[in-house]
Chimera marker file (.cmm) of the C-alpha trace (Angstrom):
<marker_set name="trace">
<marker id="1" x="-8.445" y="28.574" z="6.940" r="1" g="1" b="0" radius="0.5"/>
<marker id="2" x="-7.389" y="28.868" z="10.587" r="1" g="1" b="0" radius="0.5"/>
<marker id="3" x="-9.469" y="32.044" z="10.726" r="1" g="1" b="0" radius="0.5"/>
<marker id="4" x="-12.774" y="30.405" z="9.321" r="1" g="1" b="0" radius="0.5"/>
<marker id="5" x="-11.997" y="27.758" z="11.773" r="1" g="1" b="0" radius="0.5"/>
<marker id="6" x="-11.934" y="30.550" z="15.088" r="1" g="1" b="0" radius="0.5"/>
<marker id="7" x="-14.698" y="32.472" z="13.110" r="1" g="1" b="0" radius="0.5"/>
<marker id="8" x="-17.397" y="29.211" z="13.434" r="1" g="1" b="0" radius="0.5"/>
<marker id="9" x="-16.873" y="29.145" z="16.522" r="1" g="1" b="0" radius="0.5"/>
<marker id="10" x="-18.657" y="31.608" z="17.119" r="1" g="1" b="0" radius="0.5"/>
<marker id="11" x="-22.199" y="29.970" z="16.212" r="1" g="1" b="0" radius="0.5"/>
<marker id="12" x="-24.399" y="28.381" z="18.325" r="1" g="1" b="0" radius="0.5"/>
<marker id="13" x="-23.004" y="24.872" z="19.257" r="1" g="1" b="0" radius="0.5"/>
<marker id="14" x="-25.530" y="22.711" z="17.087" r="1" g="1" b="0" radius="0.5"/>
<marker id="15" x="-25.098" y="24.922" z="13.793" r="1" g="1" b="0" radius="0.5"/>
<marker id="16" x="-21.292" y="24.630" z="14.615" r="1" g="1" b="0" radius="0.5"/>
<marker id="17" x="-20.866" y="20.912" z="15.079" r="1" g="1" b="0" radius="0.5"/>
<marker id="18" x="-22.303" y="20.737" z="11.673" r="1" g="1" b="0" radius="0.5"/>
<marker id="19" x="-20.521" y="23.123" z="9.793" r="1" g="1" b="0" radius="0.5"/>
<marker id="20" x="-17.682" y="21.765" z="10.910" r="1" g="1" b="0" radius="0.5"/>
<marker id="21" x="-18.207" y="18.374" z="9.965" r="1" g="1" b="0" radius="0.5"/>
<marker id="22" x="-18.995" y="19.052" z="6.631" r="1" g="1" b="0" radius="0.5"/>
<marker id="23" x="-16.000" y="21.277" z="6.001" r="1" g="1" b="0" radius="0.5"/>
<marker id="24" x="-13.915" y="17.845" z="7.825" r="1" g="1" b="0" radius="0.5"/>
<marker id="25" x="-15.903" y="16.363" z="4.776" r="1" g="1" b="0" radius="0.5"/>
<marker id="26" x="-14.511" y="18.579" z="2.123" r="1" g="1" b="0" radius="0.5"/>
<marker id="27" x="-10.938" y="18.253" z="3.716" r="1" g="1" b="0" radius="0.5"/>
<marker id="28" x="-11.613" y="14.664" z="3.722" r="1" g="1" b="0" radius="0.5"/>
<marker id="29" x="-12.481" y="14.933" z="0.348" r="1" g="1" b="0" radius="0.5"/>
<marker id="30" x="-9.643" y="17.142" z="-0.959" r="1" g="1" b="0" radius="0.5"/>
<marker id="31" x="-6.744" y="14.647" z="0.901" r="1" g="1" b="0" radius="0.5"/>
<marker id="32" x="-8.327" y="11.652" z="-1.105" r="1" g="1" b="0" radius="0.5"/>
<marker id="33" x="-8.249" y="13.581" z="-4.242" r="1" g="1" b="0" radius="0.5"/>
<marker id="34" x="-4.572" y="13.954" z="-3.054" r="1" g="1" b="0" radius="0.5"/>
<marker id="35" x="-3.378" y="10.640" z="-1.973" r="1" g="1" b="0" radius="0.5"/>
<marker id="36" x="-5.219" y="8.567" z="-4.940" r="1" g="1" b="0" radius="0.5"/>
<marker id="37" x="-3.008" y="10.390" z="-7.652" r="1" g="1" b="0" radius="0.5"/>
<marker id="38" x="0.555" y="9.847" z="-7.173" r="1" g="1" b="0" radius="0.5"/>
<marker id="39" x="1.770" y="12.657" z="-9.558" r="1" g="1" b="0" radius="0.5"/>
<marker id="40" x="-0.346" y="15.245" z="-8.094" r="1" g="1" b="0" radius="0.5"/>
<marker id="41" x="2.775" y="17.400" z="-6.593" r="1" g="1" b="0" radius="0.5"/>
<marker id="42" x="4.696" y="17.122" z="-9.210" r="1" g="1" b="0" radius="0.5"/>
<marker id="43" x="4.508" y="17.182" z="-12.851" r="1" g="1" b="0" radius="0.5"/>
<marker id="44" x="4.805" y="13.477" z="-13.934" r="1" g="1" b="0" radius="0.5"/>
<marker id="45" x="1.848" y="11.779" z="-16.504" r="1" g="1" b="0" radius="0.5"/>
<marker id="46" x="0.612" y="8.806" z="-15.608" r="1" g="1" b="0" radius="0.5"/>
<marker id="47" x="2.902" y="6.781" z="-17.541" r="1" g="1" b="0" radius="0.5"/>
<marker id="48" x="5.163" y="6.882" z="-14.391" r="1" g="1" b="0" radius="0.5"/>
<marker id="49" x="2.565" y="4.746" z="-12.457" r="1" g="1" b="0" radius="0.5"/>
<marker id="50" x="1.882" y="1.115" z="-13.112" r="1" g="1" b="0" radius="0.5"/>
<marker id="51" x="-1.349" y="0.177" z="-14.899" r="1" g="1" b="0" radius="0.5"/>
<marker id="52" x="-3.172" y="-1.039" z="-11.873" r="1" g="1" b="0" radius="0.5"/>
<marker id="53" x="-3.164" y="2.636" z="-10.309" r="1" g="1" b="0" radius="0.5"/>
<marker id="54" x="-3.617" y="4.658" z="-13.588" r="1" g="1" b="0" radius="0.5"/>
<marker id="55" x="-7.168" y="2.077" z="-13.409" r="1" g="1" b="0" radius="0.5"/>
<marker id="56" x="-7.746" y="2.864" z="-9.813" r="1" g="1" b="0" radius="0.5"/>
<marker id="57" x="-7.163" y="6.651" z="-10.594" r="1" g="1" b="0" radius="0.5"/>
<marker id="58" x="-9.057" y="7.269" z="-13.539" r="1" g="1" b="0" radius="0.5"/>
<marker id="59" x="-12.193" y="5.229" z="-12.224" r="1" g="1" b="0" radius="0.5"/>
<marker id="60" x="-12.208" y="7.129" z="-8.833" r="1" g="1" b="0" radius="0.5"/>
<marker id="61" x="-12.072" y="10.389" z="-10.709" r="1" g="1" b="0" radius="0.5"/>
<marker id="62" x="-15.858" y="10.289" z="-12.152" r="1" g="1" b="0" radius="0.5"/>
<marker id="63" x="-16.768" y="9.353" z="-8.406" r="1" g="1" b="0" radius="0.5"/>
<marker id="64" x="-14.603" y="12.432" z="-7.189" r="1" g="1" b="0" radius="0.5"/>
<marker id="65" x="-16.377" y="14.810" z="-9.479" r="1" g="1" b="0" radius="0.5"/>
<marker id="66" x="-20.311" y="13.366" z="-8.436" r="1" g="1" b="0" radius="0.5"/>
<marker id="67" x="-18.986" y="13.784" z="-4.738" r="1" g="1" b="0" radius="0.5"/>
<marker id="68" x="-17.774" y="17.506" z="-4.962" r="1" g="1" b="0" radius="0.5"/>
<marker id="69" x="-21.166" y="18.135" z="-6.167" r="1" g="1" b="0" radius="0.5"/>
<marker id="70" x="-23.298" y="16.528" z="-3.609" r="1" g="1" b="0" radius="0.5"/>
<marker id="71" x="-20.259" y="17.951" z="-0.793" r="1" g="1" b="0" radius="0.5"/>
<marker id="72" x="-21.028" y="21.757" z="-2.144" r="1" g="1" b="0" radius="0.5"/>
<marker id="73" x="-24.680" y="21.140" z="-2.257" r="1" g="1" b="0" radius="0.5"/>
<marker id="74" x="-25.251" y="19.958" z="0.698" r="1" g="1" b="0" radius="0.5"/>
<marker id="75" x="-22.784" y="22.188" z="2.425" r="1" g="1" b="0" radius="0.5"/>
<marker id="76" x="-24.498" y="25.598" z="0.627" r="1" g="1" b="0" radius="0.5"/>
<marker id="77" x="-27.677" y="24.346" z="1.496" r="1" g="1" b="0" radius="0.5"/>
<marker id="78" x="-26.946" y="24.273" z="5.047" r="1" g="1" b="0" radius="0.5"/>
<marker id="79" x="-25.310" y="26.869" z="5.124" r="1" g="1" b="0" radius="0.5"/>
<marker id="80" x="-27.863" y="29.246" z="4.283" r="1" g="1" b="0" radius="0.5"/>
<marker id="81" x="-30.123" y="27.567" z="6.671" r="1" g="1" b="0" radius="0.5"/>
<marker id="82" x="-27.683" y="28.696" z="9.304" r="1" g="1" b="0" radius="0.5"/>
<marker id="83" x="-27.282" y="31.736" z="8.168" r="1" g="1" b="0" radius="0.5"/>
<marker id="84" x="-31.543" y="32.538" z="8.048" r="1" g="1" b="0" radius="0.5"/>
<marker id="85" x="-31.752" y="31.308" z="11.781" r="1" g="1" b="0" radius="0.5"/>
<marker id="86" x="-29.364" y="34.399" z="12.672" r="1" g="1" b="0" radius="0.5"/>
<marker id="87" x="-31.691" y="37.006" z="13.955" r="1" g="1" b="0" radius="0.5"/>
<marker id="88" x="-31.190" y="39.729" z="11.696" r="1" g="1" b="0" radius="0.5"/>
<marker id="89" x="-30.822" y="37.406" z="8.391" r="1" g="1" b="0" radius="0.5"/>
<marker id="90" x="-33.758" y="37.308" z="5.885" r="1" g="1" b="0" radius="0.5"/>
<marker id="91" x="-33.603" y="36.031" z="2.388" r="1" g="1" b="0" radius="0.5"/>
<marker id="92" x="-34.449" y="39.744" z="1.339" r="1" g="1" b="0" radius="0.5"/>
<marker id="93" x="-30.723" y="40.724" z="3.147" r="1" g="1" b="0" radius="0.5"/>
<marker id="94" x="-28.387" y="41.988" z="0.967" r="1" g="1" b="0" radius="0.5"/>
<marker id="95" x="-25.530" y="39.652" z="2.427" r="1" g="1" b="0" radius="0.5"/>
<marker id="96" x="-27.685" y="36.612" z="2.796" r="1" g="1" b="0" radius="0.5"/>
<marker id="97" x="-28.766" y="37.064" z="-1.254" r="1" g="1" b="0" radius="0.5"/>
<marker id="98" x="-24.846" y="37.783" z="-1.993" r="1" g="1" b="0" radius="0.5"/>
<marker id="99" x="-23.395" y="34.563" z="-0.243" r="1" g="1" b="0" radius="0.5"/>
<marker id="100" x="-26.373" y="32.661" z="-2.047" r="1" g="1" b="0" radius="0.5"/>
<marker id="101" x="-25.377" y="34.026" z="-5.268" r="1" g="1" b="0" radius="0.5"/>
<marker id="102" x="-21.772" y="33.406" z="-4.777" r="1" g="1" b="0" radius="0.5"/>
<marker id="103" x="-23.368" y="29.920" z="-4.135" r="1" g="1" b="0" radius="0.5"/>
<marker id="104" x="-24.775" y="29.488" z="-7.488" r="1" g="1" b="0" radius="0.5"/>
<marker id="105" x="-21.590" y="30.915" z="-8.732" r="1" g="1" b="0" radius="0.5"/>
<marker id="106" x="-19.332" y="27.878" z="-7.110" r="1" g="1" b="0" radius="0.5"/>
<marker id="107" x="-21.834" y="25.436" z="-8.611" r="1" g="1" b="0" radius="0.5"/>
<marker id="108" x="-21.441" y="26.383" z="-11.938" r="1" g="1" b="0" radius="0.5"/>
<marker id="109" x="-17.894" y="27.086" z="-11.852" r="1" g="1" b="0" radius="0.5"/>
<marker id="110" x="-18.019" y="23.072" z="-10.235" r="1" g="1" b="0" radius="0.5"/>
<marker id="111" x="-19.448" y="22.371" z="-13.916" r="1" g="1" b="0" radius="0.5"/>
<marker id="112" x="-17.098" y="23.521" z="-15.884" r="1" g="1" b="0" radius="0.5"/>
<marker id="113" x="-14.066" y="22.389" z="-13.260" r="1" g="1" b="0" radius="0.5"/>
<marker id="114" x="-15.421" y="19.173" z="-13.809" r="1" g="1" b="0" radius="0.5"/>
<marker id="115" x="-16.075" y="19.317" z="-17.898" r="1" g="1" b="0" radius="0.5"/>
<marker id="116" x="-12.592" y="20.480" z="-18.286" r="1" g="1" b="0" radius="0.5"/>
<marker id="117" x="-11.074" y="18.049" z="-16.080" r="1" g="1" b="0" radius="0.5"/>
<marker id="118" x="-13.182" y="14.895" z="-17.729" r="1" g="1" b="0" radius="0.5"/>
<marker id="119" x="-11.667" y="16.550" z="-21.003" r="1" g="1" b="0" radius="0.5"/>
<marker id="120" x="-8.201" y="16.157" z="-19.653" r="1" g="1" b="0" radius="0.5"/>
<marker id="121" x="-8.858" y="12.410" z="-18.352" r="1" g="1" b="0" radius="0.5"/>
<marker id="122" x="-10.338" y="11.749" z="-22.191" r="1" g="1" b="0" radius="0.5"/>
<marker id="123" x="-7.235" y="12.702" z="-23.558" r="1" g="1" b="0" radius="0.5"/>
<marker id="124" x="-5.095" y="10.607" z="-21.615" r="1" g="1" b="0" radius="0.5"/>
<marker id="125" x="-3.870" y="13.642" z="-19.456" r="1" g="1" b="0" radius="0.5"/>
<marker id="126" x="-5.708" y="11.948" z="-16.285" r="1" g="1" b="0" radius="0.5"/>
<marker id="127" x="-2.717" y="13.092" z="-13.930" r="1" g="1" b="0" radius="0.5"/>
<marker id="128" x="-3.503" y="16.831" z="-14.815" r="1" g="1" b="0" radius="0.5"/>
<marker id="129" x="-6.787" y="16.567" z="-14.193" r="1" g="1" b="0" radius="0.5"/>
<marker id="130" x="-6.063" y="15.607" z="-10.723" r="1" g="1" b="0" radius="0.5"/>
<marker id="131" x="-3.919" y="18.463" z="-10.581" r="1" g="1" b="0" radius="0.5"/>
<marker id="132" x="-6.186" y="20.852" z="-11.431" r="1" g="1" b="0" radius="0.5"/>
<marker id="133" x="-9.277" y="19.860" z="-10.011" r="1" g="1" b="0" radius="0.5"/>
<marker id="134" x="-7.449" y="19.597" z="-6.329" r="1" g="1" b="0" radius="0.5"/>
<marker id="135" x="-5.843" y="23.232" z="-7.493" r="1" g="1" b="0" radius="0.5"/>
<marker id="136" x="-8.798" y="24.772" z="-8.579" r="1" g="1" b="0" radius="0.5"/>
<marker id="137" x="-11.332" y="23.456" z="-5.652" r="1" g="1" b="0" radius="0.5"/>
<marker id="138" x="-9.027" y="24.567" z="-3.190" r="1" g="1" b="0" radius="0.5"/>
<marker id="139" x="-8.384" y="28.196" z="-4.467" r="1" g="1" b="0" radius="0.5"/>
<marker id="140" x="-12.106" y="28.407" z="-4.978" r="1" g="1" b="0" radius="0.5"/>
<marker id="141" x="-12.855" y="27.313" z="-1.608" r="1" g="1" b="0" radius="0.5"/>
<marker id="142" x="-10.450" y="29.384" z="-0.026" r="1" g="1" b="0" radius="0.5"/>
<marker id="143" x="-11.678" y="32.542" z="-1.697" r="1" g="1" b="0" radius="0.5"/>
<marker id="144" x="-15.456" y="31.930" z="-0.873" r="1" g="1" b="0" radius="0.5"/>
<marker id="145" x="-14.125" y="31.384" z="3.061" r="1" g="1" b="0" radius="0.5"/>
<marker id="146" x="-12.506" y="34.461" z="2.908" r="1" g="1" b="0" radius="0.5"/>
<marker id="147" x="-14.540" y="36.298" z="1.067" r="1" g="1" b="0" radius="0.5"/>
<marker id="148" x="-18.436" y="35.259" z="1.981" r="1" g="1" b="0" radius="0.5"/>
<marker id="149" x="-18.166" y="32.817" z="5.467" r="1" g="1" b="0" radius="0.5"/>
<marker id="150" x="-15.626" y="34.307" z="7.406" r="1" g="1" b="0" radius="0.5"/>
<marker id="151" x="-17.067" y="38.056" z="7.224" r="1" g="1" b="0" radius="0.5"/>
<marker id="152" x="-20.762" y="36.486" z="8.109" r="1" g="1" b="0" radius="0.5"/>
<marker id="153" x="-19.587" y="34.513" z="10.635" r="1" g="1" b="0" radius="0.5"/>
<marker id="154" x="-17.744" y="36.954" z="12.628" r="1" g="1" b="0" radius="0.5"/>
<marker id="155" x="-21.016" y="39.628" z="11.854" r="1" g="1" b="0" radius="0.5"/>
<marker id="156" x="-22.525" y="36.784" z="14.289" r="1" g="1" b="0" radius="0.5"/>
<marker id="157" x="-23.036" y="36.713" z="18.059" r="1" g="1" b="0" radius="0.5"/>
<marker id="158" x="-23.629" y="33.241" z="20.048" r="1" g="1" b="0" radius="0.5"/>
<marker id="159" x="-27.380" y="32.546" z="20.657" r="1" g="1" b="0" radius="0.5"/>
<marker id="160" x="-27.766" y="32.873" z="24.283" r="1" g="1" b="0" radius="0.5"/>
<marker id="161" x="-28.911" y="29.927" z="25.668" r="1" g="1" b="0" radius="0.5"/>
<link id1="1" id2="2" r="1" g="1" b="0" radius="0.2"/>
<link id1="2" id2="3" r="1" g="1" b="0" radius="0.2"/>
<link id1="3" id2="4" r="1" g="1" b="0" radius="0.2"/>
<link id1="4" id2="5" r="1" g="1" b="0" radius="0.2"/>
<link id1="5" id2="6" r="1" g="1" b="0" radius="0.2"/>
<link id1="6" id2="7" r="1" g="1" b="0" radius="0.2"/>
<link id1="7" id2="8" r="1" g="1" b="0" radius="0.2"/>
<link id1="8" id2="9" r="1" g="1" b="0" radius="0.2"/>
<link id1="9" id2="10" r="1" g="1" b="0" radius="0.2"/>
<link id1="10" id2="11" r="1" g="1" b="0" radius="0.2"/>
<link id1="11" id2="12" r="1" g="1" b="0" radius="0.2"/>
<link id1="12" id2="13" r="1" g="1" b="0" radius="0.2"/>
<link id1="13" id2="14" r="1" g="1" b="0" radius="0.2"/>
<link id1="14" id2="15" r="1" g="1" b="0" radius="0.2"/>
<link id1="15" id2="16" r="1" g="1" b="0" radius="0.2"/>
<link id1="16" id2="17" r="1" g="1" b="0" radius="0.2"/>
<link id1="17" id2="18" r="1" g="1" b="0" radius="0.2"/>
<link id1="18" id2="19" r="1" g="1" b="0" radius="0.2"/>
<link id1="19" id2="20" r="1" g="1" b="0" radius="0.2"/>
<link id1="20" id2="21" r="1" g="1" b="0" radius="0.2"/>
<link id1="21" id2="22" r="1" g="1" b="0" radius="0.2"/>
<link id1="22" id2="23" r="1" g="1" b="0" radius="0.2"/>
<link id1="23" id2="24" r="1" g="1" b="0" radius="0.2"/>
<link id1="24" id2="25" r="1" g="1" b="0" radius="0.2"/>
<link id1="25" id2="26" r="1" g="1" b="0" radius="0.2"/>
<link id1="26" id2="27" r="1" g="1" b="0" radius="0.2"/>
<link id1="27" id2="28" r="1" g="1" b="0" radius="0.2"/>
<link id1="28" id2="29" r="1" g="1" b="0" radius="0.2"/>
<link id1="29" id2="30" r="1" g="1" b="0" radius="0.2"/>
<link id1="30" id2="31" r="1" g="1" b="0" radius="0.2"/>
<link id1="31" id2="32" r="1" g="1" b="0" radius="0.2"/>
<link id1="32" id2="33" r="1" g="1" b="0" radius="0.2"/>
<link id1="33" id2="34" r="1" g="1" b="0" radius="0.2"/>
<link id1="34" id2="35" r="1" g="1" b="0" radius="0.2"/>
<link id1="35" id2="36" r="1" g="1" b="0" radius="0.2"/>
<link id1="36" id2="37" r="1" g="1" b="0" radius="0.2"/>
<link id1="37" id2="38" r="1" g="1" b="0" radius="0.2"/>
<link id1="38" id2="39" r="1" g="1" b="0" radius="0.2"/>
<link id1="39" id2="40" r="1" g="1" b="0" radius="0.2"/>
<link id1="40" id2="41" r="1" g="1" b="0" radius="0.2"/>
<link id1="41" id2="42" r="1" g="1" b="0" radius="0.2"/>
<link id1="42" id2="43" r="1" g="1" b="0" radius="0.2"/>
<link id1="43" id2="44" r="1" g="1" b="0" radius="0.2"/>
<link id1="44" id2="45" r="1" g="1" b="0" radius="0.2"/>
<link id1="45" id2="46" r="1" g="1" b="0" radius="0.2"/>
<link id1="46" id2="47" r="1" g="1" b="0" radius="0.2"/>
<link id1="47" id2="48" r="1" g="1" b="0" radius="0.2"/>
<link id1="48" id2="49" r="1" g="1" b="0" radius="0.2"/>
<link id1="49" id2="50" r="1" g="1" b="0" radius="0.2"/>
<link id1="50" id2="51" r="1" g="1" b="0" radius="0.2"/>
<link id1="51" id2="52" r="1" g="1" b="0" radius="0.2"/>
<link id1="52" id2="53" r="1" g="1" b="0" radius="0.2"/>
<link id1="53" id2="54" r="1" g="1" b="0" radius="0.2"/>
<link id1="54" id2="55" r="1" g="1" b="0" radius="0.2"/>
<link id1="55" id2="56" r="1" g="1" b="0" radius="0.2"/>
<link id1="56" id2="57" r="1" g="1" b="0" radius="0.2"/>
<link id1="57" id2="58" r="1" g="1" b="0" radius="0.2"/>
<link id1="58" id2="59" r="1" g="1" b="0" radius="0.2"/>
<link id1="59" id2="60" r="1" g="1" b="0" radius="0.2"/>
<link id1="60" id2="61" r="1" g="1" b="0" radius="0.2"/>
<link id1="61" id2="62" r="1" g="1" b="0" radius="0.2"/>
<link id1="62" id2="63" r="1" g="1" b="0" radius="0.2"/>
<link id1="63" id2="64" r="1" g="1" b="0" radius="0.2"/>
<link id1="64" id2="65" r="1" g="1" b="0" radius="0.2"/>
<link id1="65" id2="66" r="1" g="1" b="0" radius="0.2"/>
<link id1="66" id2="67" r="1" g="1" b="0" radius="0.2"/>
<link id1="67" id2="68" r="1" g="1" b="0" radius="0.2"/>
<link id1="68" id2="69" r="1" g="1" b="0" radius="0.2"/>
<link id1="69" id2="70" r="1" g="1" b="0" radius="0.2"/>
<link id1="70" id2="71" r="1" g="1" b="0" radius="0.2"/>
<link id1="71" id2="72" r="1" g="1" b="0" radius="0.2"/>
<link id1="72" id2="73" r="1" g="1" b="0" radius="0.2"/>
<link id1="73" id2="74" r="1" g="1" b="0" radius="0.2"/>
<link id1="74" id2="75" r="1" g="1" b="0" radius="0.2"/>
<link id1="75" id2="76" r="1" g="1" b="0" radius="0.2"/>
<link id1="76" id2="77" r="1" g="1" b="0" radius="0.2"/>
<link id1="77" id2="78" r="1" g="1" b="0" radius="0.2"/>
<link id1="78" id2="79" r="1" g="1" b="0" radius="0.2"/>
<link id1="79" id2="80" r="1" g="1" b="0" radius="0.2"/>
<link id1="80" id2="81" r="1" g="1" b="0" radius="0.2"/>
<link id1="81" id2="82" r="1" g="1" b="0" radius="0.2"/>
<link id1="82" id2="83" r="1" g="1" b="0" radius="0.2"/>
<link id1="83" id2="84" r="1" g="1" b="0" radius="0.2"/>
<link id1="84" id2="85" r="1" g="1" b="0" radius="0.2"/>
<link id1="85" id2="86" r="1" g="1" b="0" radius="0.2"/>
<link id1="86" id2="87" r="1" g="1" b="0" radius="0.2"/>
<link id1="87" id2="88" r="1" g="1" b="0" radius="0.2"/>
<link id1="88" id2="89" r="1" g="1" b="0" radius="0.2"/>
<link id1="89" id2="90" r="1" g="1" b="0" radius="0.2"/>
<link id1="90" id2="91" r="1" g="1" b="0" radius="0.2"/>
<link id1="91" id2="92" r="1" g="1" b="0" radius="0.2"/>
<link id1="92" id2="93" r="1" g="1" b="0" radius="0.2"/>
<link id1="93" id2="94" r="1" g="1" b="0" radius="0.2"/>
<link id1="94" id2="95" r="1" g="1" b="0" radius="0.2"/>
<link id1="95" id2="96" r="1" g="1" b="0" radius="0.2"/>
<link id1="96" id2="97" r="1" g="1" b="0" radius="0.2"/>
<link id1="97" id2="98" r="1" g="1" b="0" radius="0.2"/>
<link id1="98" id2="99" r="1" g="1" b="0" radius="0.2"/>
<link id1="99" id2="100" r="1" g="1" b="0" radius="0.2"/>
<link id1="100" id2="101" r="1" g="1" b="0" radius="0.2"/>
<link id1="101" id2="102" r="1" g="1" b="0" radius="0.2"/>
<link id1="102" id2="103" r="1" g="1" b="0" radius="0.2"/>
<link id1="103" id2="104" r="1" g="1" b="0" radius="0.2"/>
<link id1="104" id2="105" r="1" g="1" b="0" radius="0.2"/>
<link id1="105" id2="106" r="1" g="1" b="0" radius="0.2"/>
<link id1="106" id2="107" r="1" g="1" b="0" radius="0.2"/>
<link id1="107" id2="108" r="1" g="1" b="0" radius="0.2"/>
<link id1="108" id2="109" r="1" g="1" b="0" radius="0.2"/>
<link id1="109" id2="110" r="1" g="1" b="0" radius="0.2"/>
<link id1="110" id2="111" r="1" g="1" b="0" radius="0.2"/>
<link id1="111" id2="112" r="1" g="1" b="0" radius="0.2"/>
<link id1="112" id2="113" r="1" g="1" b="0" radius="0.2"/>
<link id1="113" id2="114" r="1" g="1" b="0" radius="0.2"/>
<link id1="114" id2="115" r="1" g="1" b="0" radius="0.2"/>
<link id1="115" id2="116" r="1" g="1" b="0" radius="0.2"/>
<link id1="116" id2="117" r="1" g="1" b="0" radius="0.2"/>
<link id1="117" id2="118" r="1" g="1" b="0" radius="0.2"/>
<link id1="118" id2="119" r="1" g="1" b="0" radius="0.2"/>
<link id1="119" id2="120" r="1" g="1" b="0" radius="0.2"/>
<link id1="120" id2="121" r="1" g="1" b="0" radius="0.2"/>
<link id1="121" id2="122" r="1" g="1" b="0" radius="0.2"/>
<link id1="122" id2="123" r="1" g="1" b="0" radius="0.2"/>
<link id1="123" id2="124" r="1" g="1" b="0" radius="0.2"/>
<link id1="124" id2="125" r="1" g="1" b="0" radius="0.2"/>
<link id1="125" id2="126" r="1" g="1" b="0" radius="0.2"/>
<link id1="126" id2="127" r="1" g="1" b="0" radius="0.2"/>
<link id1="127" id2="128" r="1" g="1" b="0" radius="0.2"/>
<link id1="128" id2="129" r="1" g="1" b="0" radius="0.2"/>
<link id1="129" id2="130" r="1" g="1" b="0" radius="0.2"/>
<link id1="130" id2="131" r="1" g="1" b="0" radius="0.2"/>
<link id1="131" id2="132" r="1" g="1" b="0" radius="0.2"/>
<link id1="132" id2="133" r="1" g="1" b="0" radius="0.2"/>
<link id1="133" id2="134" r="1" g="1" b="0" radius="0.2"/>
<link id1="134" id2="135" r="1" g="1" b="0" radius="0.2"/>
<link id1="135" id2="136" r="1" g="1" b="0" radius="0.2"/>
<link id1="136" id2="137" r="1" g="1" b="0" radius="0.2"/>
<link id1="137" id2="138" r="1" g="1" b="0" radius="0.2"/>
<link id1="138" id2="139" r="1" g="1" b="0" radius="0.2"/>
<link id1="139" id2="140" r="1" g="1" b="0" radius="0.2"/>
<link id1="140" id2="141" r="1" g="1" b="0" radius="0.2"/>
<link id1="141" id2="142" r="1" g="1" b="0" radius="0.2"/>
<link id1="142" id2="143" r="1" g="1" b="0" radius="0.2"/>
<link id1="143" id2="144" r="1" g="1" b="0" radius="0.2"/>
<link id1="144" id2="145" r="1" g="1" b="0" radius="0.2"/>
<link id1="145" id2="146" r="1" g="1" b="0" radius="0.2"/>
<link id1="146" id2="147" r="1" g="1" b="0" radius="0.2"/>
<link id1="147" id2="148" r="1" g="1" b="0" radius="0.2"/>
<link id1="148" id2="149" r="1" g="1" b="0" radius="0.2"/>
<link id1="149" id2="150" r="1" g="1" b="0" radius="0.2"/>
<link id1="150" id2="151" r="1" g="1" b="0" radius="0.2"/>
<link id1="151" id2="152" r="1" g="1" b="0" radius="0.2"/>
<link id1="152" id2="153" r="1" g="1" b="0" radius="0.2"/>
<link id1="153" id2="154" r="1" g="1" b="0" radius="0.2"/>
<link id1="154" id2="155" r="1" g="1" b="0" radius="0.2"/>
<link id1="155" id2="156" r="1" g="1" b="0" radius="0.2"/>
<link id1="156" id2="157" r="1" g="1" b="0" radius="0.2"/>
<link id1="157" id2="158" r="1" g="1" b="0" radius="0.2"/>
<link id1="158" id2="159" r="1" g="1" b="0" radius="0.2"/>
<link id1="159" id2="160" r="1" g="1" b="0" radius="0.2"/>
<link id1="160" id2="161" r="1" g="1" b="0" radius="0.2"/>
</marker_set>
């Protein structure tokens, strides 16, 4: 992550300042997803926590899984934005069409993350479900910096002002 972080840097301040706030979002996000289930570090079910927060957790977690949605969504969306005001970017470039496909990819995989994870919380296993959405969303997100943003962005020059 540190190297995403020096690689947006790189774009022109307004595109940055955005960027970066929605990737404080996700972080936001993913340290929620952490902190609101207790047994998410270790391997404990839910019978360890008193009813009140097995409640709490299993009503946030419908609420996590709309929010990851409209997070990625959102984020994609304007991401490819930035990525069409670079000079050389069209939608007909091979990268630009390969980061928007690995897009599309995230999304669905977010569908089936999610089904699996509602599956878990059905069957009483809401403490898993925790575990592997926050596992699974940050692997995936880590691979798609790695792999699609951090290349792109360091392909890019500052505008000049």
């Amino acid at each position: 992550m540190a190297l995403h972080v020096q690689a947006i840097r790189n774009l022109a301040p307004e595109d940055y300042l955005l960027i970066e706030e929605e990737h404080l979002r996700l972080h936001r996000f993913l340290e929620n997803l952490r902190s609101t289930c207790r047994n998410l570090n270790n391997q404990q079910n839910c019978q360890s926590c008193p009813r009140e927060q097995l409640g709490t957790c299993r009503g946030r977690l419908a609420s996590f899984f709309l929010n990851i949605i409209d997070i990625s969504f959102n984020h994609f969306t304007h991401e490819e934005s930035v990525m069409l005001r670079q000079g050389s970017v069209t939608e007909e470039h091979e990268d630009f069409r390969t980061h928007q496909q690995a897009h599309r990819e995230i999304l669905h995989a977010l569908d089936t993350i999610i089904s699996e994870c509602a599956s878990l919380d059905a069957q009483g296993k809401t403490a898993e479900a925790y575990r592997q959405l926050y596992r699974r969303l940050s692997e995936m997100f880590n691979e798609h910096d790695r792999l699609f943003d951090n290349p792109f962005i360091q392909s890019t020059k500052p505008l000049e002002q």
